[in-house]
C-alpha positions in Angstrom: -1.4 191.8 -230.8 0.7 193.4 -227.9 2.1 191.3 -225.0 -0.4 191.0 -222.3 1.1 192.5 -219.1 2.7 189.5 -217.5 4.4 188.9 -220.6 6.3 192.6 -220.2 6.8 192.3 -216.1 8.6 189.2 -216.6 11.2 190.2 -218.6 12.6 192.7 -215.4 11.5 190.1 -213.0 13.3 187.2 -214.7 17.1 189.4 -215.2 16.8 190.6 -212.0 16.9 187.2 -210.2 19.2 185.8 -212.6 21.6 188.8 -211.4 21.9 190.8 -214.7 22.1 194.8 -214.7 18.2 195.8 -214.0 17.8 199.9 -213.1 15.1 201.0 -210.7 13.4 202.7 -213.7 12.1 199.7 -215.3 10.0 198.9 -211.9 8.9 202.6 -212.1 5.5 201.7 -213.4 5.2 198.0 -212.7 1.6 196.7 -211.6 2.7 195.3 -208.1 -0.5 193.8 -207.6 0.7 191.1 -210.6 4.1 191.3 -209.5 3.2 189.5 -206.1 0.9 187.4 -207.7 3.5 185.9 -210.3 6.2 186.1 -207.7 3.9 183.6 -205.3 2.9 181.6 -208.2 6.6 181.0 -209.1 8.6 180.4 -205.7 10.5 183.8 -206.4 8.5 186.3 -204.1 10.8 186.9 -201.4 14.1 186.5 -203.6 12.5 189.3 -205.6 11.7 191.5 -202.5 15.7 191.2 -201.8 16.6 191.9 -205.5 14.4 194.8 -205.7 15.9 196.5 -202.3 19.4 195.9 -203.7 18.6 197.7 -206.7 17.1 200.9 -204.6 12.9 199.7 -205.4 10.5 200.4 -202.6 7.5 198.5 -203.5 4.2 199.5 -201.8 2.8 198.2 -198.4 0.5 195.8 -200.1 3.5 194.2 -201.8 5.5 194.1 -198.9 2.6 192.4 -196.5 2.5 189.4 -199.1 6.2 189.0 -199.1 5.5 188.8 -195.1 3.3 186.3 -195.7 5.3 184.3 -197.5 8.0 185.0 -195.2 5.5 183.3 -192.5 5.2 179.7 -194.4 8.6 179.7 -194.7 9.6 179.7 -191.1 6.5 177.1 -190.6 8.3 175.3 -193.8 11.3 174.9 -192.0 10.1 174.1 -188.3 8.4 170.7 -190.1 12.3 170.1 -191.3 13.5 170.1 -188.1 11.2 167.9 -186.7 11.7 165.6 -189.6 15.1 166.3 -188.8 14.9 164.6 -185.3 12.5 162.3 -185.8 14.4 160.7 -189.2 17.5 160.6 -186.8 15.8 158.9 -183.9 14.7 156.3 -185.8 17.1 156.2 -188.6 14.7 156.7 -191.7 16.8 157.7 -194.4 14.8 160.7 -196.1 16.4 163.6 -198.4 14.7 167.0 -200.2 15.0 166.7 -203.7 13.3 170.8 -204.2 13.1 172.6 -201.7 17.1 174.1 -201.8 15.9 174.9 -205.1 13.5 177.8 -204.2 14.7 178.6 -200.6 14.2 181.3 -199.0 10.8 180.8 -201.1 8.9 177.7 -200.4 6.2 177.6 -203.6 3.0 175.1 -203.3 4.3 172.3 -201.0 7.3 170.9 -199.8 8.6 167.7 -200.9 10.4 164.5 -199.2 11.7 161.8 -200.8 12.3 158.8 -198.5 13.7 155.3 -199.6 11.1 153.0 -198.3 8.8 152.4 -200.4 5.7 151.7 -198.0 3.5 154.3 -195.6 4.3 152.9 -192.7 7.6 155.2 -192.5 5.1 158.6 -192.7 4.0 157.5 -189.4 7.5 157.6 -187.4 8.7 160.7 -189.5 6.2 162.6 -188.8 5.5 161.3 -185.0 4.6 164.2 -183.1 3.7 166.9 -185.9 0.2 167.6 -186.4 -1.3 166.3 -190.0 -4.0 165.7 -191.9 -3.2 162.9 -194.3 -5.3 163.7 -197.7 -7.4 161.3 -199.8 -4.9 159.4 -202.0 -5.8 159.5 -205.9 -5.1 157.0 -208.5 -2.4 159.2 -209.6 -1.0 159.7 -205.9 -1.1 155.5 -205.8 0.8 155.3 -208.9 3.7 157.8 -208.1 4.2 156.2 -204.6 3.4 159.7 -203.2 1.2 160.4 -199.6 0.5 164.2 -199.1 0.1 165.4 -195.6 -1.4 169.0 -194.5 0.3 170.0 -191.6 -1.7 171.5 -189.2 0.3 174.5 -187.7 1.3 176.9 -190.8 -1.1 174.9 -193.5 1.9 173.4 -195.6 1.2 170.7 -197.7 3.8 168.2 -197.1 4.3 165.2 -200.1 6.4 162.2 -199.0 7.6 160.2 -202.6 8.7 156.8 -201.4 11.5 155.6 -202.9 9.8 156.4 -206.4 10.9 158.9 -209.0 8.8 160.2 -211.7 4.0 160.6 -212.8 4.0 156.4 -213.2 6.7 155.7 -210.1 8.8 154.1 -212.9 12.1 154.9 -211.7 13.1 153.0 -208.4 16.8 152.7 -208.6 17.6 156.2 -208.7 15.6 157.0 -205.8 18.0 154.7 -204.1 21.1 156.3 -205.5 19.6 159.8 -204.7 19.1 159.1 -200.8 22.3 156.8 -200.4 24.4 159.9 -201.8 22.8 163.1 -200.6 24.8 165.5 -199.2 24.1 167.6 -196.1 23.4 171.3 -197.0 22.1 174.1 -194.5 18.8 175.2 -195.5 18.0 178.1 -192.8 20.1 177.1 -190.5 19.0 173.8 -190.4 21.1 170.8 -191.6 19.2 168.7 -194.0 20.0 166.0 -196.9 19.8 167.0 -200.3 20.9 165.6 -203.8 24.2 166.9 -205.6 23.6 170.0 -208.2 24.1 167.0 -210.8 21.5 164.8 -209.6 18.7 168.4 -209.1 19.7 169.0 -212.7 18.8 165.1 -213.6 16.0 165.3 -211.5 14.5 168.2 -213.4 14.7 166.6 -216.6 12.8 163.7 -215.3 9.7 165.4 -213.8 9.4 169.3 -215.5 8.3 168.7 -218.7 6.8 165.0 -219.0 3.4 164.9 -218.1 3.4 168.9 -217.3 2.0 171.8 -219.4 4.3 174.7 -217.6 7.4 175.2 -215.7 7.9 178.1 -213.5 10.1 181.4 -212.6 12.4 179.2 -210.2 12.9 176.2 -212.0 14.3 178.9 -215.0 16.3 180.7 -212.1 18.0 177.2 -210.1 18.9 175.8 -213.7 20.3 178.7 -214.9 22.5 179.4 -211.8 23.5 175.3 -212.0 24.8 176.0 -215.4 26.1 179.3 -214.7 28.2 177.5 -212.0 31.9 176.1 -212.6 33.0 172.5 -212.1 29.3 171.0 -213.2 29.8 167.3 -214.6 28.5 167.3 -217.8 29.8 163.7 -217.9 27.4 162.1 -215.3 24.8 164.4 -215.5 24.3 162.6 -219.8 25.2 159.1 -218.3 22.9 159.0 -215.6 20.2 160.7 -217.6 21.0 158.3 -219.8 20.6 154.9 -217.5 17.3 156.2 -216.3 15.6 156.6 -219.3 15.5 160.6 -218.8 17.9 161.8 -221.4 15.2 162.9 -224.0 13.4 164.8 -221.2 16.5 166.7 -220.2 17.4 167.7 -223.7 13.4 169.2 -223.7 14.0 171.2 -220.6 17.2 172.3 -221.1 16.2 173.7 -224.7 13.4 175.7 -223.4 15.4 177.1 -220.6 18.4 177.8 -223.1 15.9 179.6 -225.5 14.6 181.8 -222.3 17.8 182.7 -221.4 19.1 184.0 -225.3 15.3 186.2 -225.3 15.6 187.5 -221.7 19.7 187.9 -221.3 20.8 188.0 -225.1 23.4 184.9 -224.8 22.9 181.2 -224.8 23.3 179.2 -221.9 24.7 175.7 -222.3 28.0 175.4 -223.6 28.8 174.0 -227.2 29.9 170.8 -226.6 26.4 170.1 -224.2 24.9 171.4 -227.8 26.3 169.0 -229.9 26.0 166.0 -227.6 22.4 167.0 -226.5 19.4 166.8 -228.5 17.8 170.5 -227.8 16.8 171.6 -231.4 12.9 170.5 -232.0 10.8 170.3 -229.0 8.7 173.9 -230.1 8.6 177.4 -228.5 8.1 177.7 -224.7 6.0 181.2 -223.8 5.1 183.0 -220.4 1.4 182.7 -220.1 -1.1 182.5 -217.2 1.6 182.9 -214.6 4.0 179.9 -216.0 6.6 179.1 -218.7 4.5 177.0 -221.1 5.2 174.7 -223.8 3.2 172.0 -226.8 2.2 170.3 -223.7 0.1 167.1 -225.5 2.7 166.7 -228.1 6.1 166.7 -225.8 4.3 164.4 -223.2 3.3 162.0 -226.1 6.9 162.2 -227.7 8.6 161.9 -224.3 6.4 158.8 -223.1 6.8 156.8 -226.1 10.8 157.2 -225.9 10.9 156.3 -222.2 8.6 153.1 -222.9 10.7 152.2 -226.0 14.1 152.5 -223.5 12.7 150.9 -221.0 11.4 147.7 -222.6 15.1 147.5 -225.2 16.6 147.3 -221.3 14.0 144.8 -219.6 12.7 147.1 -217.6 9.5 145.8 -217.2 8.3 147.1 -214.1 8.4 150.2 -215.2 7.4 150.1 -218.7 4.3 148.1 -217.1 3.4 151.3 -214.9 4.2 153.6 -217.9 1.4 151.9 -219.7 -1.0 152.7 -216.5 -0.3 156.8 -217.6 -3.3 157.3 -219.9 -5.6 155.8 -217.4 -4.6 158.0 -214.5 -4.9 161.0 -216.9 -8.2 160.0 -218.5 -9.2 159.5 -214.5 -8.4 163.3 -213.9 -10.1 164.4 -216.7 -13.1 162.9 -215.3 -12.9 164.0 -212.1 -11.9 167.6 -213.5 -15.3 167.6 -215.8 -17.3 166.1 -212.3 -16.1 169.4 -210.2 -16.6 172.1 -213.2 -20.1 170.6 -213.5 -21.0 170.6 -210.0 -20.0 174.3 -209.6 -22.4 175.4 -212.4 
């Protein structure tokens, strides 16, 4: 069977973001309807708009009023930093972005804070003064230590993690250690704290694949420009995945991203010696389909979980093997509630 369209648009989209040599021609009969869908569905829409007029591609109006649009929640994205900006200063709540540098200039589904306390209360002082909704909190939302906010001016959904890492909460020390060392980056012109590329690319192999069915266009894009970059350390980046029980997760990630860029650019990505210290070889084929990069969803999760609770009860974690073991309640819950909302819509 032929590739089904978003299969074939990808394959531009993907080399042109990454910065190989793309011509005009191959966007010469592109459906740009999809192209703005796929670029909005994977945090890439307005770095594609630039890519496109570097290369000499005029999209159509349509695709240029989305990209507008987008352009729109981003400005509203980055007012709600600056007031979290001011208002983390004025009452010294130490708070960091653990994503959103990733995307920027795109913003994607919501925008994430990760703040060290570990209760609600701080939401109230960060956010004094900016209008929010503060959304029903599911089992799953309990468990992860996460609070999402809609804020009112610019609809962005706003999640607050506090001082929790990972679907269960499990990891609480690295939280710590991400927020005590962030570094201050400008993210449109506004200074904010964010982790070091060694921690983003730790970070990513806790949370993309365990528990997840897909990954998208931007997590491909930062990791590849993170590997692409000189001076990464390879070192810290296998130790601290290491001490927090994440290592099998980032040799997962990094194996499917590795494999997309050998289809897509022709060469593999991760140097030799991260091949033969990692574990990448095993974890199945990874495919774009229905707008995301997916993978054997039920049998990575299930391989992933059982190695974290293994590590973490051989270190006496208990804590965290205890809220590991809360996982397939929380996922049977959302099946439920899933199955409650498809029925009431027939």
């Amino acid at each position: 069977m032929p590739p089904p369209p978003e299969a074939l648009h990808v394959q531009p989209i993907l080399r042109l973001l990454l910065g190989e040599p793309v011509s005009a021609a191959e966007f010469s009969a592109v459906d740009w309807d999809l192209c703005a869908r796929l670029g909005q569905q994977n945090a890439v829409l307005i770095r594609l708009a630039e890519r496109l007029a570097a290369v000499g591609v005029r999209p159509p109006a349509r695709f240029a009023d989305v990209v507008e649009g987008e352009r729109a929640r981003g400005r509203a994205a980055l007012d709600v930093l600056r007031h979290v900006r001011r208002t983390g200063a004025r009452h010294r709540v130490e708070w960091l972005l653990p994503k959103a540098t990733q995307r920027f200039p795109d913003l994607g589904d919501d925008l994430d804070l990760l703040v060290r306390a570990r209760t609600v209360d701080v939401d109230r002082v960060l956010l004094e003064g900016l209008p929010v909704i503060r959304q029903p909190r599911t089992l799953a939302h309990r468990l992860a230590g996460t609070t999402v906010y809609t804020v009112l001016q610019g609809g962005i959904a706003l999640d607050i993690h506090h001082g929790r890492v990972g679907n269960a909460g499990e990891h609480t020390r690295y939280p710590t250690h991400l927020v005590e060392s962030g570094r201050l980056t400008t993210v449109g012109g506004t200074e904010v704290f964010t982790p070091s590329p060694e921690d983003q690319l730790v970070l990513q192999g806790l949370e993309k694949v365990a528990g997840r069915r897909a990954f998208h266009l931007s997590d491909v894009v930062h990791t590849v420009g993170t590997l692409r970059a000189e001076g990464l350390d390879w070192d810290y980046v296998i130790k601290t995945a290491r001490a927090h029980g994440g290592e099998a997760g980032l040799c997962c990630y990094l194996s499917y991203v590795d494999d997309i860029h050998r289809r897509v650019v022709g060469r593999p990505l991760l140097p030799p010696e991260v091949q033969r210290t990692l574990r990448i070889d095993g974890w199945g084929r990874v495919d774009f389909r229905d707008g995301a990069f997916r993978f054997p969803a039920f049998r990575v999760s299930g391989r992933l979980y059982a190695r974290q609770l293994v590590a973490n009860v051989r270190s006496g974690r208990w804590r965290s093997a205890g809220r590991l073991c809360l996982l397939p309640f929380v996922a049977a819950a959302a099946l439920a509630r899933r199955a409650v909302r498809l029925r009431s819509r027939r």
